[in-house]
C-alpha positions as CSV (number, residue, x, y, z in Angstrom):
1,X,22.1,67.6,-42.3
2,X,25.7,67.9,-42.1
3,X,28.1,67.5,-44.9
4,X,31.6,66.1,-43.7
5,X,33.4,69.2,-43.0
6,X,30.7,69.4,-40.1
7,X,28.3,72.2,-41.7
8,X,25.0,72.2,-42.6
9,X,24.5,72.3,-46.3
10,X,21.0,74.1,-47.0
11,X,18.6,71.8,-48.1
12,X,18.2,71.7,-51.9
13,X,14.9,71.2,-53.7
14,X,16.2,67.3,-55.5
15,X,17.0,66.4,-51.6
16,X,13.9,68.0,-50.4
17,X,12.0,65.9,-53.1
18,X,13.7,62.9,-52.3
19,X,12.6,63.2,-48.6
20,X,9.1,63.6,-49.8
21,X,9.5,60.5,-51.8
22,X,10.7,58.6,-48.9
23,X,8.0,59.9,-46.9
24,X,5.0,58.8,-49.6
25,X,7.0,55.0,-49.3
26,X,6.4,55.1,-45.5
27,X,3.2,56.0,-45.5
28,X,2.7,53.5,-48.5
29,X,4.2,50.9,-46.7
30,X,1.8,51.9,-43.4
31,X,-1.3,51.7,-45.4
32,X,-0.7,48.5,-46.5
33,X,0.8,46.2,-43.3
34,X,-1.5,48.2,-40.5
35,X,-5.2,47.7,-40.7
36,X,-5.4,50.2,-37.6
37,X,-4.0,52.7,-39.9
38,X,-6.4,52.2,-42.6
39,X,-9.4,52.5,-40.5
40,X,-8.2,55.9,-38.1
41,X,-7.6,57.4,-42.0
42,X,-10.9,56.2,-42.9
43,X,-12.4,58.0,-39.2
44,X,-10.1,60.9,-40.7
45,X,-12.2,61.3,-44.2
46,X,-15.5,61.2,-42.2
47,X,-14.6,63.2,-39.0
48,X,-12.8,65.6,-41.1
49,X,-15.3,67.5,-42.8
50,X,-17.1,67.4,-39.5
51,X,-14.7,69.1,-37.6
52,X,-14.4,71.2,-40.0
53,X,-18.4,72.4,-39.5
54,X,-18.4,72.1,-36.1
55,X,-15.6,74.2,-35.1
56,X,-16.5,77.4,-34.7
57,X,-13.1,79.2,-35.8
58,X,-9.8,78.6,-36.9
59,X,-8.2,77.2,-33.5
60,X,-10.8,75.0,-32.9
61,X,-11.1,73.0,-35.8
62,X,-7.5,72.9,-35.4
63,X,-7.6,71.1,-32.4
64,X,-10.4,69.0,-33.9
65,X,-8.4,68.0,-37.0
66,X,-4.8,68.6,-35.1
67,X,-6.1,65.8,-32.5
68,X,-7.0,63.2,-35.1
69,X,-3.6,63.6,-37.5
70,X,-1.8,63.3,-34.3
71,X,-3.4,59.8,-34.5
72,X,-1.9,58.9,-37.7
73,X,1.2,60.1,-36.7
74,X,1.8,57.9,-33.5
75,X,0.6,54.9,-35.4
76,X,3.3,55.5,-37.8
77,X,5.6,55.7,-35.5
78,X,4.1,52.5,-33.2
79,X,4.3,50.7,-37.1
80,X,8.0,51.4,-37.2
81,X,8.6,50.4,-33.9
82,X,6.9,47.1,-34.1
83,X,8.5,46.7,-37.4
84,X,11.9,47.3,-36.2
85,X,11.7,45.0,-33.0
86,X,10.5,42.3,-35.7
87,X,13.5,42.8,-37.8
88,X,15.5,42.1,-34.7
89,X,14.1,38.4,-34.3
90,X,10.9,37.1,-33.3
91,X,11.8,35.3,-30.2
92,X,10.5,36.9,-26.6
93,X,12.2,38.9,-25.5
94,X,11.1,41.1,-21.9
95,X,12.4,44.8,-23.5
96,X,10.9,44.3,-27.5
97,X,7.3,43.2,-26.0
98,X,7.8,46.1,-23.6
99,X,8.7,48.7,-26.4
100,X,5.5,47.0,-28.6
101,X,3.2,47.9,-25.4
102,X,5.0,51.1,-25.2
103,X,4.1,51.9,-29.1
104,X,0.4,51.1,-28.4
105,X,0.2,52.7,-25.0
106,X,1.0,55.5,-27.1
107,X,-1.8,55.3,-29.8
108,X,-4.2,54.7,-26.9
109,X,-3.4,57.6,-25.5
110,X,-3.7,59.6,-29.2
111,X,-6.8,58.5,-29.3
112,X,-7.3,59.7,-25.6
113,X,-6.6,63.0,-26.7
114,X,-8.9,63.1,-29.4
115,X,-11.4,62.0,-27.0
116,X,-10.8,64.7,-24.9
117,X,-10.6,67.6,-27.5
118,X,-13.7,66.7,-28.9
119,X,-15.2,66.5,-26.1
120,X,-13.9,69.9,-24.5
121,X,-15.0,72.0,-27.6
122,X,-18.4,70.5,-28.5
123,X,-20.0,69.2,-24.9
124,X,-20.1,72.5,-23.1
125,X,-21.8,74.0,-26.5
126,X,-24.4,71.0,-26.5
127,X,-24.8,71.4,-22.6
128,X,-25.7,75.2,-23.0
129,X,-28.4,74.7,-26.2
């Protein structure tokens, strides 16, 4: 971040804290408005584990587990979206239904990807038993 003489100040651990503070509110605030976010965590603590057995090493249950925080992290982003084209007014308007599309196009196709890196990893091996 840049202080006003136009450099960047290193980041110091009471900033770095605040941050994290900010970031528990926004996941706080998530948890509670966005039922869609409460149930992909929920798929989260039961896939989790899962992946975790059924990858076989390290980079696949990172995709496994990669693909499905990915999830979580587009929603987040769809919530803030949709909250910010709220705050704007609640009357139709062409461009904030399009960016509200736009954010859920974009879980859809988070979940897509889970889909497919699940699939990619675990069919050949059930194919070939």
């Amino acid at each position: 971040m840049a202080d006003s003489s136009g450099s960047h100040a290193p980041r110091s651990p009471f900033r770095a804290w605040k941050a994290f503070v900010w970031s528990m509110q926004g996941l706080k605030a998530t948890w509670q408005v966005e039922s869609s976010f409460r149930l992909e965590v929920y798929l989260l603590a039961v896939l989790l584990p899962l992946a975790l057995w059924l990858g076989q090493d390290g980079v696949e249950r990172a995709i496994l587990v990669g693909s499905m925080l990915l999830v979580l992290v587009v929603e987040v982003i769809n919530s803030a979206i949709e909250a910010t084209v709220d705050r704007a007014g609640r009357e139709h308007h062409e461009l904030a239904g399009r960016a509200k599309d736009m954010g859920s196009a974009a879980v859809f196709l988070a979940d897509i990807n889970v889909l497919a890196c699940w699939a990619l990893i675990l069919l050949p091996r059930w194919l070939h038993s």
